[in-house]
MMTF fields as JSON, N, C-alpha, C and O atoms, coordinates in Angstrom:
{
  "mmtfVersion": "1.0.0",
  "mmtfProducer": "UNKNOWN",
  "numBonds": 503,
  "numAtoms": 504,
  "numGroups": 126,
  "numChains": 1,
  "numModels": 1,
  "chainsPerModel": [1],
  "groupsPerChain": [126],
  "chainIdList": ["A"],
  "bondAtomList": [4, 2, 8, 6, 12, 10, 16, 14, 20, 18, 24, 22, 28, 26, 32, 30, 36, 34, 40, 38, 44, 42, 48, 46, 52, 50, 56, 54, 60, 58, 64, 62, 68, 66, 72, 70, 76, 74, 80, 78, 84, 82, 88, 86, 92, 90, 96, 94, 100, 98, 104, 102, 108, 106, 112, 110, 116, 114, 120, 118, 124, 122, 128, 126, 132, 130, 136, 134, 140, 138, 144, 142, 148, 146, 152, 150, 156, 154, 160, 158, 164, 162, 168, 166, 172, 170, 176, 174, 180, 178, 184, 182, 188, 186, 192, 190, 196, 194, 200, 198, 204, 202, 208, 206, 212, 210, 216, 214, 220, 218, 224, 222, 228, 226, 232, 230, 236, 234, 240, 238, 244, 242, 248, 246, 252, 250, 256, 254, 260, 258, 264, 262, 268, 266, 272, 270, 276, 274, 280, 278, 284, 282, 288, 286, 292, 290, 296, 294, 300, 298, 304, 302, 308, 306, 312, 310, 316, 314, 320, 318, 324, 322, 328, 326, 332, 330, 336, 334, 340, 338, 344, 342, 348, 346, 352, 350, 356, 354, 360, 358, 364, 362, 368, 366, 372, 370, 376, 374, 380, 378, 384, 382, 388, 386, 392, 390, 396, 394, 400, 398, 404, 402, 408, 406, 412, 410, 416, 414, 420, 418, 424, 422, 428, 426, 432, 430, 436, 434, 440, 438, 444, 442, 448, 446, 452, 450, 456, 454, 460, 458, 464, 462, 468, 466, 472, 470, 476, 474, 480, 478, 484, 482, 488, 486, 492, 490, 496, 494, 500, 498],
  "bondOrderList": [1, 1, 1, 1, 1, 1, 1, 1, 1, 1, 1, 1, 1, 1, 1, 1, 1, 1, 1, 1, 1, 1, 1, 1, 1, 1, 1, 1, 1, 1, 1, 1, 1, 1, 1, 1, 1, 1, 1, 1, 1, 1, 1, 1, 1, 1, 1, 1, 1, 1, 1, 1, 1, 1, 1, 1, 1, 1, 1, 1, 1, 1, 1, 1, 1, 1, 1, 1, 1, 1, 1, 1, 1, 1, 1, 1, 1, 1, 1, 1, 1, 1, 1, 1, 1, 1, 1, 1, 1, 1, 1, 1, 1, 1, 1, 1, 1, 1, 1, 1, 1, 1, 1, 1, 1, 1, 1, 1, 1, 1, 1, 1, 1, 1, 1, 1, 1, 1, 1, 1, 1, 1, 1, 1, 1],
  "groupList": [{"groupName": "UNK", "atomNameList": ["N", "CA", "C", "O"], "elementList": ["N", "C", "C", "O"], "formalChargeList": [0, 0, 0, 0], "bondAtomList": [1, 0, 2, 1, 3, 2], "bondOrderList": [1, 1, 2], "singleLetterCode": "X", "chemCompType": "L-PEPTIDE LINKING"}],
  "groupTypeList": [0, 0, 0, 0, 0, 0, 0, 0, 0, 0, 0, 0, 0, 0, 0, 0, 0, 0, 0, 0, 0, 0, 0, 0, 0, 0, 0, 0, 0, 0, 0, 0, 0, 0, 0, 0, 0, 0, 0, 0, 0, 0, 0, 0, 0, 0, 0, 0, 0, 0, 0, 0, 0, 0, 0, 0, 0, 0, 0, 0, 0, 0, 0, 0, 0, 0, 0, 0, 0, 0, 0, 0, 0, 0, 0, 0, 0, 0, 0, 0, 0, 0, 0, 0, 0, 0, 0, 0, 0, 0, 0, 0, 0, 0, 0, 0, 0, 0, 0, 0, 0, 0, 0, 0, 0, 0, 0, 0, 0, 0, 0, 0, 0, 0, 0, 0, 0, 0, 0, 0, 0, 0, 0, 0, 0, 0],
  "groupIdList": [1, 2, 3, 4, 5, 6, 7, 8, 9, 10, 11, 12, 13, 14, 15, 16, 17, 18, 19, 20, 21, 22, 23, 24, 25, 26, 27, 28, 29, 30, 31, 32, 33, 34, 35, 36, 37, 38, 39, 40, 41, 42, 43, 44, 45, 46, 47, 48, 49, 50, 51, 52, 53, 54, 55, 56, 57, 58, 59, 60, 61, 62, 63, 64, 65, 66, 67, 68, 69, 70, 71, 72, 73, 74, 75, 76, 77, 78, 79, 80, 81, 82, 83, 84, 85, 86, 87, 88, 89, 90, 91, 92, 93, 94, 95, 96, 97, 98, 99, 100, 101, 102, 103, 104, 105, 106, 107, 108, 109, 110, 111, 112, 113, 114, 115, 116, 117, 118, 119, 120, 121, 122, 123, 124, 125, 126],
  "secStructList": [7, 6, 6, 6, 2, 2, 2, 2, 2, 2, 2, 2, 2, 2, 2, 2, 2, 2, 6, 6, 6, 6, 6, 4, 4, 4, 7, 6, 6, 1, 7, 2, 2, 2, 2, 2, 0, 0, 0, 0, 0, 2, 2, 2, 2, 1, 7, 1, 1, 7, 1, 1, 7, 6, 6, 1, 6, 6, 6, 6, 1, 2, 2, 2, 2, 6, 2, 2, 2, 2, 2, 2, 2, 2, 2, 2, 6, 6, 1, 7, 2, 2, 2, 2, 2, 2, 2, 2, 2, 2, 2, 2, 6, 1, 7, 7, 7, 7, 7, 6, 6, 2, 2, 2, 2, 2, 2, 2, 2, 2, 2, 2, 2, 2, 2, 2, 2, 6, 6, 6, 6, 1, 7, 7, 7, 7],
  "xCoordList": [-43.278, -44.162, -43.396, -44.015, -41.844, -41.547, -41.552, -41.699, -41.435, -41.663, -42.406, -42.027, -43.937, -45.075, -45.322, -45.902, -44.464, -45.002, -43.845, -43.748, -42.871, -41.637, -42.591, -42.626, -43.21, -43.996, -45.13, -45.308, -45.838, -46.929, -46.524, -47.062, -45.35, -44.825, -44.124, -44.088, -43.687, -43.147, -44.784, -44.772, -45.92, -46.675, -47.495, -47.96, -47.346, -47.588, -46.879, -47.338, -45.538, -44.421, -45.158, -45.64, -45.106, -45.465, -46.769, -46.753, -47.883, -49.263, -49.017, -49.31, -48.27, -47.707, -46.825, -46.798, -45.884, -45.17, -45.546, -44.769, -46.778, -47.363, -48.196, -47.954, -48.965, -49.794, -48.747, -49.146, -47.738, -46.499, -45.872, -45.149, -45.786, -45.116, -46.567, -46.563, -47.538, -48.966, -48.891, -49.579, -48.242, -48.417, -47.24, -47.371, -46.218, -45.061, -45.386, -44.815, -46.034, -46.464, -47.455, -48.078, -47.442, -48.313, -47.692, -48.251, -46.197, -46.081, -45.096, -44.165, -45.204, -44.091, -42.98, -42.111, -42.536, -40.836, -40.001, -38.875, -40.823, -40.414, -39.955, -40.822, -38.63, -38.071, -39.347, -40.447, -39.203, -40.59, -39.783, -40.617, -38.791, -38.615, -39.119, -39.556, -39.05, -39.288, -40.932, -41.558, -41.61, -42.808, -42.995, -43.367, -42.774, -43.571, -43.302, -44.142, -42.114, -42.039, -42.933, -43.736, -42.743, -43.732, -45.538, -46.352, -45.786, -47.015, -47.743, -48.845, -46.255, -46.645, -46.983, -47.788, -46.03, -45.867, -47.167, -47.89, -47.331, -48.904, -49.972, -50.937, -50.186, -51.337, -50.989, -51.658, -50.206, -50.433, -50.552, -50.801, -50.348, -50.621, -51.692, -52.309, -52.394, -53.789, -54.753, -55.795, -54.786, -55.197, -55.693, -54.949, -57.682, -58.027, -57.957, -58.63, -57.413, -57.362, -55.271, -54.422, -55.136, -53.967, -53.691, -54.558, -52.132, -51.828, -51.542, -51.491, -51.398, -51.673, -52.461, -52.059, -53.871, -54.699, -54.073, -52.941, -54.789, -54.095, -54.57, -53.821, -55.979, -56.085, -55.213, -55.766, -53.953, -53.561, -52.141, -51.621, -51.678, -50.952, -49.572, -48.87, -49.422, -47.973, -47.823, -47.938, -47.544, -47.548, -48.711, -48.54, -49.186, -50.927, -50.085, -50.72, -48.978, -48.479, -47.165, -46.838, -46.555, -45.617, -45.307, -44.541, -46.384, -46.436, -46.489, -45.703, -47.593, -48.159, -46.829, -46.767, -45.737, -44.241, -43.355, -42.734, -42.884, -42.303, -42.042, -41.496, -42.542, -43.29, -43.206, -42.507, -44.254, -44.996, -43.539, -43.452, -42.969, -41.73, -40.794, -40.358, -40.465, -39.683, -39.506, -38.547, -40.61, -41.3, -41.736, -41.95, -41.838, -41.762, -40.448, -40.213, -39.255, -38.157, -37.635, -37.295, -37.275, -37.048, -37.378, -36.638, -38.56, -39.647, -39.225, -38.834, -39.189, -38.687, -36.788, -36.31, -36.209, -34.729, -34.68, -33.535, -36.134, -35.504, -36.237, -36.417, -36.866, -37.669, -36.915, -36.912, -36.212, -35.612, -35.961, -37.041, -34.775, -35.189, -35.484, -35.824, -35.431, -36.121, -37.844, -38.664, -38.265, -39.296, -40.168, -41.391, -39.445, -39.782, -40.517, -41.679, -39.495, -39.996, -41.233, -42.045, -41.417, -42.669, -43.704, -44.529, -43.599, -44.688, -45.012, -45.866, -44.166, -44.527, -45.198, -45.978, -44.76, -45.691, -47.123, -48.127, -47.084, -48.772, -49.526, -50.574, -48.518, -49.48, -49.8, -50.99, -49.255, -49.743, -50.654, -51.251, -51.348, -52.647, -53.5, -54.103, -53.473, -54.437, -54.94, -54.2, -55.955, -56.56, -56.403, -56.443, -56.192, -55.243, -56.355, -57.57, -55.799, -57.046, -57.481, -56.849, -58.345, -58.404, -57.672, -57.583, -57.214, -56.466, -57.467, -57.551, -57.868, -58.383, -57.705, -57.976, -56.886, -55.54, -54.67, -54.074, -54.737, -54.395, -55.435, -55.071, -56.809, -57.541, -57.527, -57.377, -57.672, -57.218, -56.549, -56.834, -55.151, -53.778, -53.973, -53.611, -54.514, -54.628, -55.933, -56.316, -56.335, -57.751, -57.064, -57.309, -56.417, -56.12, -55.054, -55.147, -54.132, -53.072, -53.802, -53.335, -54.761, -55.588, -56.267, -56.323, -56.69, -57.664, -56.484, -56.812, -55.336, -54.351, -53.296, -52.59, -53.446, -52.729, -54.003, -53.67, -55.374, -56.229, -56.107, -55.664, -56.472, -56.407, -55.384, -55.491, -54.066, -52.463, -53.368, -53.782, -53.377, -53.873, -55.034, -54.834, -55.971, -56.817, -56.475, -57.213, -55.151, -54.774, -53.894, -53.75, -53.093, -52.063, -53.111, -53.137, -53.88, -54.264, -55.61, -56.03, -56.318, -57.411, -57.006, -55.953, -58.112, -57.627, -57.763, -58.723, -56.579, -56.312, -56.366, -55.684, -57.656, -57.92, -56.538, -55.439, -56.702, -55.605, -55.454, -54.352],
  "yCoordList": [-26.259, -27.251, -28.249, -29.064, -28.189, -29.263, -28.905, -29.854, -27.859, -27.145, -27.417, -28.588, -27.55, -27.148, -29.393, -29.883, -30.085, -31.515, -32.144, -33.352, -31.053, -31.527, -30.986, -31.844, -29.987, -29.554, -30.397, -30.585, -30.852, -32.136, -32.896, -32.745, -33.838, -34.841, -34.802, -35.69, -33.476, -33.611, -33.354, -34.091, -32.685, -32.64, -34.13, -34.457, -34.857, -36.193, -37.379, -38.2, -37.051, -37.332, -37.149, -38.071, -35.578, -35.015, -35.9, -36.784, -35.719, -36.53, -38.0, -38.338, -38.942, -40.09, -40.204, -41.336, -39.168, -39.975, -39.136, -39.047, -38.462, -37.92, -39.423, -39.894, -39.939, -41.268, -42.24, -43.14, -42.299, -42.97, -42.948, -43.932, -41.872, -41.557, -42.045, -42.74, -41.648, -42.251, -43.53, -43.952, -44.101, -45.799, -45.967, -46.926, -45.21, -45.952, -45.264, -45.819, -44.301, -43.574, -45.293, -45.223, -46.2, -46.863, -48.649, -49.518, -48.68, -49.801, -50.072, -49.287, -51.219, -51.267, -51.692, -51.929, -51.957, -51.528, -50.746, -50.834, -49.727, -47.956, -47.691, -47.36, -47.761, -46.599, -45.743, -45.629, -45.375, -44.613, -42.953, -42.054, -42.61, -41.306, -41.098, -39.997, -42.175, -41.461, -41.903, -41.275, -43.2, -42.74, -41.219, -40.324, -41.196, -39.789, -38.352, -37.57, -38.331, -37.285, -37.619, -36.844, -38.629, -39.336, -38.962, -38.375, -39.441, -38.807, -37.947, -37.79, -36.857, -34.95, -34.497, -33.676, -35.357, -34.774, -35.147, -34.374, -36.058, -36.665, -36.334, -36.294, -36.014, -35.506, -33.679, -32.727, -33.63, -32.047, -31.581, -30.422, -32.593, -32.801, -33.1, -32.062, -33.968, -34.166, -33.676, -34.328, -32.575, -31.829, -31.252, -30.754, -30.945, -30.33, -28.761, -28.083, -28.384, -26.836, -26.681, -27.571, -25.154, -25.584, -24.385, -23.538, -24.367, -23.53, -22.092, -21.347, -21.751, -20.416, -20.59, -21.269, -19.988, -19.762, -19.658, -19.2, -20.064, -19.554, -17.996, -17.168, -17.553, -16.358, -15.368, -14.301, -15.503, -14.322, -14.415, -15.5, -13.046, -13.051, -13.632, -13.479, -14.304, -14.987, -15.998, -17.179, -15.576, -16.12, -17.21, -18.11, -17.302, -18.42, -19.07, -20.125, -19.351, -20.19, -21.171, -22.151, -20.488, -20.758, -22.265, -23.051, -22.366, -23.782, -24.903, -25.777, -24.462, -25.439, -25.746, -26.722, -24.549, -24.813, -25.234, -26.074, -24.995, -24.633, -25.97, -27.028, -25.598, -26.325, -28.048, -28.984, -27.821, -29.407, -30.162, -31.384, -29.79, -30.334, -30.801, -31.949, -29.657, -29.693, -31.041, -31.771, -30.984, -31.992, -33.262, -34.229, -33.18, -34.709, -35.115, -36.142, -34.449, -35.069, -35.307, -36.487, -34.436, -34.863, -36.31, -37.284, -36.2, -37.351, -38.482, -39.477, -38.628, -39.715, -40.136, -41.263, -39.228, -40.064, -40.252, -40.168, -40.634, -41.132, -42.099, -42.35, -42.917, -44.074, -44.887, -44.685, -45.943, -46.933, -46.683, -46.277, -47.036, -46.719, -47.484, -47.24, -48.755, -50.353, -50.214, -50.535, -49.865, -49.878, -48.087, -47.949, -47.272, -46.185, -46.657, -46.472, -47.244, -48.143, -48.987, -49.186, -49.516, -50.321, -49.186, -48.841, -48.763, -47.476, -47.317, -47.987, -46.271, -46.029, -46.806, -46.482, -47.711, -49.082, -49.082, -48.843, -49.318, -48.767, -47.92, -47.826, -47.138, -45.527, -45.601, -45.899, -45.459, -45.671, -46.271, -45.712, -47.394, -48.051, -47.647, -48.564, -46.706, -46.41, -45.072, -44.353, -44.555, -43.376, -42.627, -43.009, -41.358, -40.077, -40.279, -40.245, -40.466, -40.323, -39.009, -37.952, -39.193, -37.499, -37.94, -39.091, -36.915, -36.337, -35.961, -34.807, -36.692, -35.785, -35.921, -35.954, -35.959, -35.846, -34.307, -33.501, -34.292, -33.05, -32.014, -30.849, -32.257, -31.331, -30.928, -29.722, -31.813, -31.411, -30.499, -29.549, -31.231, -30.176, -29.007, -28.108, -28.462, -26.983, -26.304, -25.224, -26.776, -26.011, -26.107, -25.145, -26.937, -27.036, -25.798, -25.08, -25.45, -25.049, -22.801, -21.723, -23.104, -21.649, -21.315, -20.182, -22.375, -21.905, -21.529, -20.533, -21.971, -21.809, -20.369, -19.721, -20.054, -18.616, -17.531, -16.369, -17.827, -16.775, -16.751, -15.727, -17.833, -17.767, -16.942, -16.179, -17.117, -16.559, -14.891, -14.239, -14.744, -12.992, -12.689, -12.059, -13.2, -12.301, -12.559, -12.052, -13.5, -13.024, -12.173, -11.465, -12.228, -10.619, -9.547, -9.12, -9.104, -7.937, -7.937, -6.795, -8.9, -8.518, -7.428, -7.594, -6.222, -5.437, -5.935, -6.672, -5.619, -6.201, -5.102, -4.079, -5.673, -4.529, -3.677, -4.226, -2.591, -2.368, -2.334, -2.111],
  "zCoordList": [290.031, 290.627, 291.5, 292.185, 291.483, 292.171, 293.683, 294.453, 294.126, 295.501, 295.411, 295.424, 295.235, 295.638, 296.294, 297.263, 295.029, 295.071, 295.967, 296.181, 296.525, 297.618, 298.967, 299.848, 299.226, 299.785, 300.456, 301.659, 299.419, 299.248, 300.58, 301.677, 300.237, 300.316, 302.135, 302.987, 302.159, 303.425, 304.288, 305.274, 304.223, 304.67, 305.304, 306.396, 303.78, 304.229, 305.192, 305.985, 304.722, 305.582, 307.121, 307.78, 307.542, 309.517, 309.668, 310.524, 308.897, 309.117, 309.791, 310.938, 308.55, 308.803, 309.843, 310.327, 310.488, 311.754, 312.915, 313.866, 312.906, 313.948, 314.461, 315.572, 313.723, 314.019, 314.334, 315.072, 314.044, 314.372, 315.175, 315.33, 316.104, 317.346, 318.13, 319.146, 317.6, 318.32, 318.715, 319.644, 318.202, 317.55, 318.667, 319.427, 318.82, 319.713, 320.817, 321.756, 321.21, 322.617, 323.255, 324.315, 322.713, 323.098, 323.508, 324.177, 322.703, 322.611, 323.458, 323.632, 324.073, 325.799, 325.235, 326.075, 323.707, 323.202, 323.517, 324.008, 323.104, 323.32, 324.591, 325.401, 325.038, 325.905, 326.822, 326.282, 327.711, 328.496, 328.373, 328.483, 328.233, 327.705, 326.164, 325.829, 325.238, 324.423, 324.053, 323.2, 324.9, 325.031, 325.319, 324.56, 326.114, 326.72, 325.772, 325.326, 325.675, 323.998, 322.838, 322.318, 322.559, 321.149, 321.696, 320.985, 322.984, 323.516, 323.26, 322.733, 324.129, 323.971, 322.771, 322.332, 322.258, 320.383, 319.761, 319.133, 319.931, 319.19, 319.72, 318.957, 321.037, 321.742, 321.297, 321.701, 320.707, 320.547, 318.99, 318.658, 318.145, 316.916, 316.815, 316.578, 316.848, 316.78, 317.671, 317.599, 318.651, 319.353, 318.57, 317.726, 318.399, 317.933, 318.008, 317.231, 318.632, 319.063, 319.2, 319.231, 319.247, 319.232, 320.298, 320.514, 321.104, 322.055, 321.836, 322.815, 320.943, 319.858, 318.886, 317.942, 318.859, 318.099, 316.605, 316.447, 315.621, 313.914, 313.881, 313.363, 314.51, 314.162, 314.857, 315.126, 315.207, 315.917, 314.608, 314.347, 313.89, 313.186, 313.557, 314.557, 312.495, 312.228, 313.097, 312.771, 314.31, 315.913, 315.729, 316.552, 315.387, 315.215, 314.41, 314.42, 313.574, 312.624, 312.697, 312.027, 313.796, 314.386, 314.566, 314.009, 315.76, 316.265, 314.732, 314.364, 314.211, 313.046, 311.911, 311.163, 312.025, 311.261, 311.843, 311.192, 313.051, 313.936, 314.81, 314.5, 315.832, 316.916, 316.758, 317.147, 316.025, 315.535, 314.674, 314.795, 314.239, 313.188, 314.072, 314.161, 314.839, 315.665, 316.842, 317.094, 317.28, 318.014, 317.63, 318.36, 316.523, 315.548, 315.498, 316.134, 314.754, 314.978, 315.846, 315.928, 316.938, 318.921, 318.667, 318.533, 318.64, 319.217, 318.21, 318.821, 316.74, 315.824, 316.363, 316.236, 316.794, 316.907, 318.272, 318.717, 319.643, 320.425, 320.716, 321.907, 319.68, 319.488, 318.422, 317.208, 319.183, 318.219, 316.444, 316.015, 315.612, 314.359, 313.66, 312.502, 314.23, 313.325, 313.857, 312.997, 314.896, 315.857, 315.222, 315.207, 314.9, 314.328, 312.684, 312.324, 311.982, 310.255, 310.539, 309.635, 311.821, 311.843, 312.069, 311.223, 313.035, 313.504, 311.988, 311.407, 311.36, 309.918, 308.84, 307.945, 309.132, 308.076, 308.608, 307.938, 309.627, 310.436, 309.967, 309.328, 310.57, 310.278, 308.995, 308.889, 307.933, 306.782, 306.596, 305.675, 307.014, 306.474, 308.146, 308.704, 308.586, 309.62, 309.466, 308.794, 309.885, 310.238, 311.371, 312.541, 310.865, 312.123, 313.225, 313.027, 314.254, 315.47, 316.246, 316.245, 316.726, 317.397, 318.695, 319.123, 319.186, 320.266, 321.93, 322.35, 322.376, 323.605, 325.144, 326.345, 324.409, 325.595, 325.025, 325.741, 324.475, 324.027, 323.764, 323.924, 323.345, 323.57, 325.117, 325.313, 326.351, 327.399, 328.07, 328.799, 327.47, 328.059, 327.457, 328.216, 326.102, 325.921, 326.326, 325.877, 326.889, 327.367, 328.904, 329.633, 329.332, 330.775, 330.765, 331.76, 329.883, 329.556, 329.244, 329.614, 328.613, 328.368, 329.922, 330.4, 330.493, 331.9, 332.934, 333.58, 333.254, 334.212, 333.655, 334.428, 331.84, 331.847, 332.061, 332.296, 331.998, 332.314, 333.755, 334.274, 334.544, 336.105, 336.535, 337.495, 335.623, 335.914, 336.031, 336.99, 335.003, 334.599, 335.907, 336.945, 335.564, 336.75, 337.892, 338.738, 338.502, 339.724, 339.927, 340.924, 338.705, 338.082, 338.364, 339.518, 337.581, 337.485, 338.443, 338.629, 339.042, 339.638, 341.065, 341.681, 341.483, 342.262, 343.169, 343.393, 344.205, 345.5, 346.411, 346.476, 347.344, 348.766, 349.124, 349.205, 349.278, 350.104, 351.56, 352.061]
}
C-alpha cells in the first residue's frame, strides 16, 4: 500500500503545481520565459482534450505520464523558487480552472495535422 499512497501523493503533488505554474503564467514577477513555459504547461494540463487521444493504445498515455511531468518540472525550475512556494500555497486553497487556451491550441493543433494530410494525400490533377 505504500506505492499505491506514494502514488496518491505525487498525483496530488502534478494537480497542485499545474494550478501553480497557472498562478505564475500570470504574475508580472515571473521572468517572461518562464511565464510562457508555466503557460504552455498549464494550458495543456488543464486542456480539456488532450494532443493524443487516451483511446489510442499506450501512445494515448504517454503525454498524461510523460509529457505533462515532464513539462511541469521544465516549467517549476524556471520560475523563481521562493515565488514557486507561494504559487503553491495558492494553489492549494484554489480550484483547478478549465483551460480554454489550451482547449484551443489542440483543436487548432488537430485541424492544421488533418489540413497537413489532405493536402498530402488529396489527388492532384495531373
Amino acid at each position: 500500500m505504500a506505492v499505491l499512497d506514494s502514488a496518491k501523493q505525487w498525483a496530488r503533488s502534478v494537480k497542485r503545481d499545474v494550478v501553480a505554474l497557472w498562478l505564475a503564467a500570470r504574475d508580472p514577477r515571473v521572468p517572461w520565459y518562464a511565464k510562457a513555459m508555466a503557460g504552455a504547461v498549464a494550458a495543456y494540463a488543464l486542456s480539456p482534450i488532450d494532443l493524443i487521444p487516451d483511446f489510442i493504445p499506450i501512445v494515448g498515455y504517454l503525454d498524461d505520464l510523460i509529457i505533462v511531468p515532464l513539462g511541469i518540472m521544465l516549467a517549476v525550475r524556471l520560475v523563481p523558487a521562493e515565488l514557486m512556494q507561494e504559487f503553491r500555497d495558492e494553489a492549494t486553497r484554489r480550484a483547478r480552472p478549465p483551460s480554454k487556451a489550451g482547449l484551443v491550441f489542440i483543436v487548432a493543433v488537430w485541424i492544421a495535422a488533418a489540413a497537413a494530410l489532405m493536402w498530402l494525400f488529396w489527388p492532384k490533377p495531373a
